[in-house]
Backbone as JSON, one array per atom type, in Angstrom:
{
  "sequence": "XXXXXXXXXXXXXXXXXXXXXXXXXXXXXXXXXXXXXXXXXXXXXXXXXXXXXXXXXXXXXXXXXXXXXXXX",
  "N": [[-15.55, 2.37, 4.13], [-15.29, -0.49, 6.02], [-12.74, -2.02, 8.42], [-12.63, -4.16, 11.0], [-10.14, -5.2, 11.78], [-7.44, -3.92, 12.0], [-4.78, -3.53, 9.34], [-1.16, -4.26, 9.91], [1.86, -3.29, 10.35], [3.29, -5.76, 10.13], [1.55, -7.15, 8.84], [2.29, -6.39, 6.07], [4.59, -6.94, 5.67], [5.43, -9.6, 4.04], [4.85, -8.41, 1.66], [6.58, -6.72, 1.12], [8.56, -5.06, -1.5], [6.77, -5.86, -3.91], [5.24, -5.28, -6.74], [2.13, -3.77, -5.65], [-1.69, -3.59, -5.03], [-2.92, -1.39, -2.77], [-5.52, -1.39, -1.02], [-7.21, 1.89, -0.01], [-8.94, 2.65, 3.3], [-10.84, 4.78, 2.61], [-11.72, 3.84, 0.22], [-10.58, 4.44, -1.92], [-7.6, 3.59, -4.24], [-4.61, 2.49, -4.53], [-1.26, 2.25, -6.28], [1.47, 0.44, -6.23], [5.45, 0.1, -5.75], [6.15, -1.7, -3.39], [7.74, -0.39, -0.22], [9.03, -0.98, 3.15], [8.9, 1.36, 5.25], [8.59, 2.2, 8.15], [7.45, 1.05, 11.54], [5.08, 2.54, 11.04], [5.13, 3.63, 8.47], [4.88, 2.99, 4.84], [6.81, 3.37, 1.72], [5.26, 3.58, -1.64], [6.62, 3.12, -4.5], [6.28, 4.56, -8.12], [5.16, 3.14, -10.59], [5.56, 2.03, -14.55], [4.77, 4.42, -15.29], [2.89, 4.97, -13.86], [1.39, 7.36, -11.32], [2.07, 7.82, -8.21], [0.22, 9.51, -5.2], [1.36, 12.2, -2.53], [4.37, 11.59, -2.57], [4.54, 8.77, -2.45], [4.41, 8.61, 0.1], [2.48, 6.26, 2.38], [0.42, 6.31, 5.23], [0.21, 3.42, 7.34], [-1.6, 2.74, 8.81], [-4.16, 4.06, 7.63], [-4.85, 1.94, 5.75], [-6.89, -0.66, 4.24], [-6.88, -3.08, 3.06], [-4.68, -5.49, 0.79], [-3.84, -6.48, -2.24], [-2.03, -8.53, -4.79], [-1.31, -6.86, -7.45], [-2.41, -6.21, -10.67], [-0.6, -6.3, -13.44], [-0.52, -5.94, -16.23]],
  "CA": [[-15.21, 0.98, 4.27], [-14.62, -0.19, 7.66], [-12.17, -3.11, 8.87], [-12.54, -4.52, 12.37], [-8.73, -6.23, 12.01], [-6.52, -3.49, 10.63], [-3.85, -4.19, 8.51], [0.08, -3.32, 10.69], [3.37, -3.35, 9.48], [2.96, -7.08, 9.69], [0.76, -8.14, 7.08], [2.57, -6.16, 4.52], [6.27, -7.28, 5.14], [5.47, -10.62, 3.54], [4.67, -7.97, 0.68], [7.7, -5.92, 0.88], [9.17, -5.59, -2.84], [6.59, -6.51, -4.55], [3.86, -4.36, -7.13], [1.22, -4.05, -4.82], [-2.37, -2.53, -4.81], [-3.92, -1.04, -1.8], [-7.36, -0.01, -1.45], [-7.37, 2.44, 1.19], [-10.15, 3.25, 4.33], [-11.7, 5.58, 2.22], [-12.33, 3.05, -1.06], [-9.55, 4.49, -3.12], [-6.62, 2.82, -4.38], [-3.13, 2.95, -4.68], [-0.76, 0.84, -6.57], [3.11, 0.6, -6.66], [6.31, -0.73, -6.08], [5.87, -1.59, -1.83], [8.95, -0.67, 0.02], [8.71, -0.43, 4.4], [9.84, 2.11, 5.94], [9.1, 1.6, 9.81], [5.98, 0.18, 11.78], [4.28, 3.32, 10.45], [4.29, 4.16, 6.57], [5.36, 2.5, 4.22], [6.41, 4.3, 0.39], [4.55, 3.08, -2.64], [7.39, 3.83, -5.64], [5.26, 4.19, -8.88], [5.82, 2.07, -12.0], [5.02, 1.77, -15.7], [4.2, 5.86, -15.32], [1.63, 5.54, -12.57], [2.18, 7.99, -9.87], [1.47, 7.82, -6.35], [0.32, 10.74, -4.23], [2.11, 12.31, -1.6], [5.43, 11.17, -2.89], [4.31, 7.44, -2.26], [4.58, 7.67, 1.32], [1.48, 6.12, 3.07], [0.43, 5.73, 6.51], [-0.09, 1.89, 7.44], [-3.2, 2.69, 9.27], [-5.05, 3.79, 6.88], [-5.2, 1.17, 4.3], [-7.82, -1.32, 4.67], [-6.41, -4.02, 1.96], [-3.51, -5.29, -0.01], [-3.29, -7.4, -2.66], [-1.18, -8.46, -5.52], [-1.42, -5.22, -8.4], [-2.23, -6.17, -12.33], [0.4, -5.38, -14.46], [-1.18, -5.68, -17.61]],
  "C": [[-14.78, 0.75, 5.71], [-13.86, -1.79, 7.82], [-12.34, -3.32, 10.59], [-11.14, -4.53, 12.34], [-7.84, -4.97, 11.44], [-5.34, -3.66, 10.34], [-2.75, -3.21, 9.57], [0.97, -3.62, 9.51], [3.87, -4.36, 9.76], [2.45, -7.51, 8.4], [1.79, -7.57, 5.8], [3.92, -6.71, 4.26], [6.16, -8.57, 4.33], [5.45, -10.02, 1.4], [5.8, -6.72, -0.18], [8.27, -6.39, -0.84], [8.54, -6.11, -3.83], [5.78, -5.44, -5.12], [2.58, -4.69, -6.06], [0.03, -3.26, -4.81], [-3.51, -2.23, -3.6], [-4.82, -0.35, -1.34], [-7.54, 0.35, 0.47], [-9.03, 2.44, 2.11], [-11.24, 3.87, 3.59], [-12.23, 5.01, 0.58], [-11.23, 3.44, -2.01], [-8.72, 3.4, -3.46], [-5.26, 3.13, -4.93], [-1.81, 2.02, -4.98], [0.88, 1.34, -6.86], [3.85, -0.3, -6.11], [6.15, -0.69, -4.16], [7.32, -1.44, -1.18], [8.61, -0.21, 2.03], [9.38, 0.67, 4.66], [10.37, 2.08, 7.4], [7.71, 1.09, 9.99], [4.9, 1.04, 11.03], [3.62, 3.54, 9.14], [5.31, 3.15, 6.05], [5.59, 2.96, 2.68], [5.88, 3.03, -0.56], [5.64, 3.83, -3.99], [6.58, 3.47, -7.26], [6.35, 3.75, -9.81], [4.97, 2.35, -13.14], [4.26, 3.39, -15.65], [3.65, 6.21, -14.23], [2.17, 6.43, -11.21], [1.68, 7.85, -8.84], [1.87, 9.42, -5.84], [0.95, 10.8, -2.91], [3.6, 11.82, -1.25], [5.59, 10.07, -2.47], [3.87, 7.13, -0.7], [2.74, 7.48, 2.02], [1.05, 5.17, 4.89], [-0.51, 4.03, 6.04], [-1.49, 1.85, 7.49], [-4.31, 3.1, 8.96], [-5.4, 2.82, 5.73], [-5.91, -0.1, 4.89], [-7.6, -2.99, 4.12], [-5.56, -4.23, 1.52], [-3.86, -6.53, -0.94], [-2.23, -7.57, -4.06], [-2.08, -7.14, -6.69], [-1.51, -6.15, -9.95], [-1.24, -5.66, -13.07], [0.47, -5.68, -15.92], [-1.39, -4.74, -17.8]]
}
């Protein structure tokens, strides 16, 4: 997947705190509870069971997308 624009540690603060799912660079996806950390990563705390790899934390600059997460 490729983005011209990529997403900083801008776009997501509007998303801070919220379920969130972001479909990474590489087409995956990754859904949790969004919390910043610094301009860099940001953790993903999982919910309703789901876990997140790498103990949530994910670099900014790879993720290609965000939007709100299903919680159905």
């Amino acid at each position: 997947m490729s983005n011209t624009n990529p997403i900083t540690a801008e776009h997501l603060e509007p998303w801070n705190g919220n379920i969130v799912d972001l479909t990474m660079r590489d087409g995956s996806h990754l859904t949790g509870l969004l919390q910043r950390i610094d301009a860099e990563w940001v953790r993903l705390k999982s919910y309703d069971g789901v876990k997140v790899p790498n103990d949530g934390l994910v670099r900014i600059a790879d993720a290609a997308s965000i939007a709100r997460a299903a919680r159905n």
